[in-house]
C-alpha positions as CSV (number, residue, x, y, z in Angstrom):
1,X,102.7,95.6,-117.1
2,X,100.6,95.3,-113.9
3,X,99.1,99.2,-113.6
4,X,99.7,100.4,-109.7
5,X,97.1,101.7,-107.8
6,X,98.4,104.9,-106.6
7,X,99.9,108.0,-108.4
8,X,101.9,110.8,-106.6
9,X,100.4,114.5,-106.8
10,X,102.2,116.7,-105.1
11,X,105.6,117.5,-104.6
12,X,107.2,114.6,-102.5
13,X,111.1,113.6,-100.9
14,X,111.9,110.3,-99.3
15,X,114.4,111.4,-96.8
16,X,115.7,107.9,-96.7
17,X,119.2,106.3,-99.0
18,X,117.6,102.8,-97.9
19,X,116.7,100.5,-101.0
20,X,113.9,99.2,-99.5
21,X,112.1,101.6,-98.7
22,X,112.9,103.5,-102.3
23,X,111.0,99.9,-103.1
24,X,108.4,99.4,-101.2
25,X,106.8,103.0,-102.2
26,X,108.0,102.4,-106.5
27,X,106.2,99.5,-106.0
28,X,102.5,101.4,-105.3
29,X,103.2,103.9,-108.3
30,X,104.5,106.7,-106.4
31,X,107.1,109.5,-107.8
32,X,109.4,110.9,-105.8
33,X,112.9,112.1,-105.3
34,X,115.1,111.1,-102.7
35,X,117.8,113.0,-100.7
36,X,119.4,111.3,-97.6
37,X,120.0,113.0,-94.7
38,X,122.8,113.1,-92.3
39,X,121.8,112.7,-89.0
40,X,123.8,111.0,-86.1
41,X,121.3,108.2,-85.6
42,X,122.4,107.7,-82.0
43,X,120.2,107.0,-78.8
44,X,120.3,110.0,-76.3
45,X,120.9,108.7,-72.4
46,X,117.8,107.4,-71.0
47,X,116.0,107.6,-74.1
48,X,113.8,104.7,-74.9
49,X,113.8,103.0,-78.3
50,X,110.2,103.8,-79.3
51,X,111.4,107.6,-78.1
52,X,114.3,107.4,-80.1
53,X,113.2,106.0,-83.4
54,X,110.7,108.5,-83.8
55,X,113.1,111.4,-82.6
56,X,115.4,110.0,-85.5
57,X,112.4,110.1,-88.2
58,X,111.6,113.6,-87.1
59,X,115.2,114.8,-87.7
60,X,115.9,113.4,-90.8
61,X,112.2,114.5,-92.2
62,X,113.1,117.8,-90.5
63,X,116.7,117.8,-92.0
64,X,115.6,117.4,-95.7
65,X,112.1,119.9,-95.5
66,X,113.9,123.3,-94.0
67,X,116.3,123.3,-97.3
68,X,112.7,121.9,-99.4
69,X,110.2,124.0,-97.7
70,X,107.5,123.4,-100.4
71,X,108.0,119.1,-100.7
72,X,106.4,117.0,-98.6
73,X,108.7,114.7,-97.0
74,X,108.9,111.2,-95.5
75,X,111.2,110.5,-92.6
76,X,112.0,107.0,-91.3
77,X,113.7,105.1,-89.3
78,X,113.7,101.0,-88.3
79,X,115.6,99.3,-85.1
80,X,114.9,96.2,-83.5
81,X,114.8,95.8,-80.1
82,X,115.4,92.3,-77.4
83,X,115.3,92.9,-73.9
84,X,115.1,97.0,-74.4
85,X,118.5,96.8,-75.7
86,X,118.5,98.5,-79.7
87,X,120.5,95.9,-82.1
88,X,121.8,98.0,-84.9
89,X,123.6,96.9,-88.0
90,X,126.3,94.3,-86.8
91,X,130.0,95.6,-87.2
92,X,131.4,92.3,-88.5
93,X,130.5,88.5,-89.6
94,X,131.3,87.7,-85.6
95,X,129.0,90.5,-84.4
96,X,126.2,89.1,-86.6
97,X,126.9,85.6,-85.1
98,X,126.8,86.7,-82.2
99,X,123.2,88.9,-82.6
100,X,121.7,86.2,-84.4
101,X,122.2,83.3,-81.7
102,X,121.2,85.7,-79.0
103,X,117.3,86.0,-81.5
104,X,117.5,82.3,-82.1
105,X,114.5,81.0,-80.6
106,X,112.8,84.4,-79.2
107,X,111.0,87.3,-79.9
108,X,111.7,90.7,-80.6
109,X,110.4,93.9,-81.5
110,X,110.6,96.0,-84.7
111,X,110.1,99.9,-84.1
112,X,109.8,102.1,-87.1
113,X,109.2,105.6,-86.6
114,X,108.2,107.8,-89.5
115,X,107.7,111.8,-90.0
116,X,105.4,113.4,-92.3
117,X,106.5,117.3,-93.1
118,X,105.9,120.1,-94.7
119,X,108.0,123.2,-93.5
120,X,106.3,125.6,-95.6
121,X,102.2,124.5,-94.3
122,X,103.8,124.0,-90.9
123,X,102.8,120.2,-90.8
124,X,104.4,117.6,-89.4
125,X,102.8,114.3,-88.6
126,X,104.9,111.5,-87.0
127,X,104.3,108.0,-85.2
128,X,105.6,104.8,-84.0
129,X,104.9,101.3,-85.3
130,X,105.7,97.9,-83.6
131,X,105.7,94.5,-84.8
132,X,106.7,91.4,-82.7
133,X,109.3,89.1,-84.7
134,X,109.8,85.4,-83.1
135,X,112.6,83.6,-84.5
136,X,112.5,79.7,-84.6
137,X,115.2,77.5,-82.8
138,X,118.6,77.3,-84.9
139,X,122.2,76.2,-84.5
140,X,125.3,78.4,-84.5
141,X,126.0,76.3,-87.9
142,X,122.7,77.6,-89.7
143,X,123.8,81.1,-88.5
144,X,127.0,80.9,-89.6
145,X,125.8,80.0,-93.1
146,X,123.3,82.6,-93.4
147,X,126.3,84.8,-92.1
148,X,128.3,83.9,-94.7
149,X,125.7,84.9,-97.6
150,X,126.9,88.8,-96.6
151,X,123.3,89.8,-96.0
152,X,123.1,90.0,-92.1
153,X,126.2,92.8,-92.5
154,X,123.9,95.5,-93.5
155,X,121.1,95.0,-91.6
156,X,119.4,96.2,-88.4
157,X,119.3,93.1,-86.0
158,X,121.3,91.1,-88.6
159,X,118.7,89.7,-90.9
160,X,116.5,90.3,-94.0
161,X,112.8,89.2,-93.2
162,X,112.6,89.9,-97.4
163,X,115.8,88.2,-98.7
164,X,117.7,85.2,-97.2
165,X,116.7,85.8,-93.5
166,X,112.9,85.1,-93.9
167,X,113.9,80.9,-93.4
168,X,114.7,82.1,-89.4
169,X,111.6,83.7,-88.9
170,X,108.6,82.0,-87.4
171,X,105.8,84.2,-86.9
172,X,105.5,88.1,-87.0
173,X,102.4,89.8,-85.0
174,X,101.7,93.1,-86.9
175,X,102.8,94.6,-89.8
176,X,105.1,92.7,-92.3
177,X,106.1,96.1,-94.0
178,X,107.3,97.5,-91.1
179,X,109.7,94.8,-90.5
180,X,111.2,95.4,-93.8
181,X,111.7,99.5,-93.3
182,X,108.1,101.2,-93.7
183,X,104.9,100.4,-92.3
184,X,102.9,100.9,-95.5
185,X,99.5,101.0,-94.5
186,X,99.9,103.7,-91.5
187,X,101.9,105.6,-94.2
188,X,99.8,105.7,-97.1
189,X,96.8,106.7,-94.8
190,X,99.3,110.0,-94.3
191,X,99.7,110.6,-97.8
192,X,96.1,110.1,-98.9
193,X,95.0,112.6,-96.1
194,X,97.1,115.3,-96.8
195,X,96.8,114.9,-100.8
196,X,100.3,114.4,-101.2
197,X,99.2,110.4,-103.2
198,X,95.6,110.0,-104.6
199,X,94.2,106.5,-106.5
200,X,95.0,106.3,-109.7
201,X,91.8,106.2,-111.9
């Protein structure tokens, strides 16, 4: 068994039902519990994305730590973005056809905002990461076909840059992690500061 490299030492929540975030942090060692919290993940009028994702982090982080007051807890929350408009999950196979021709051949942008609280040490710490996704040129049949392996249904923008979907994408610039639901390396940096993960010796 490969030993990870960090251990969890204080008491610590993923406010977050998504699998792959639950993943990406297993996969460094850490403990934690997870609750999910209900929060109407809807854009206010005139709010940008950026303003938005992070507002959305906040609230679930904030959601989960007034009814944990003494947990840390990690807030999160991915959209992608083409021509400022916000592409959430696609309703149906047609709607994911339909997303994925408009990102065939073009870039977009990957916002995830994330909240670090702790209601009982009044600390919260939140930010915004970006990463610019360019797809490479494709025909409606190579959509279709990816469309019909069922894993565009359940994702933001309509594709899996860690499964199926990575064949479409030619080139990220920034964080790879933050593509797939948490910006690792600005998040860790969190939890090592405030003590919440330490290495494990």
């Amino acid at each position: 068994m490969i030993p990870s490299p960090l251990k969890t030492v204080a008491k610590f929540i993923l406010a977050s039902a998504s699998p792959r975030r639950k993943s990406l942090l297993q996969e460094l060692g850490l403990d934690f519990e997870i609750k999910e919290a209900g929060i109407d993940e809807c854009p206010a009028a005139g709010e940008s994305p950026q303003v938005f994702v992070k507002r959305a982090a906040s609230d679930k982080a904030g959601y989960i730590s007034r009814a944990n007051p003494g947990y840390w807890v990690l807030g999160a929350d991915t959209i992608v973005v083409h021509d400022n408009r916000i592409l959430g999950k696609p309703g149906d196979a047609a709607e994911a056809l339909e997303v994925l021709q408009t990102l065939s051949g073009r870039e977009h942008l990957v916002h995830t905002g994330f909240c670090l609280m702790h209601e009982k040490e009044k600390i919260t710490v939140s930010s915004v990461v970006t990463t610019e996704v360019s797809f490479s040129p494709f025909s409606r049949d190579i959509a279709a076909a990816y469309v019909a392996t069922g894993e565009p249904l359940d994702k933001a923008g309509a594709y899996g840059i860690q499964g199926r979907g990575s064949f479409l994408v030619e080139r990220i610039n920034g964080s790879y992690t933050n593509v797939v639901g948490l910006p690792l390396v600005e998040v860790i940096e969190e939890l090592l500061r405030y003590k919440v993960v330490e290495p494990r010796t």
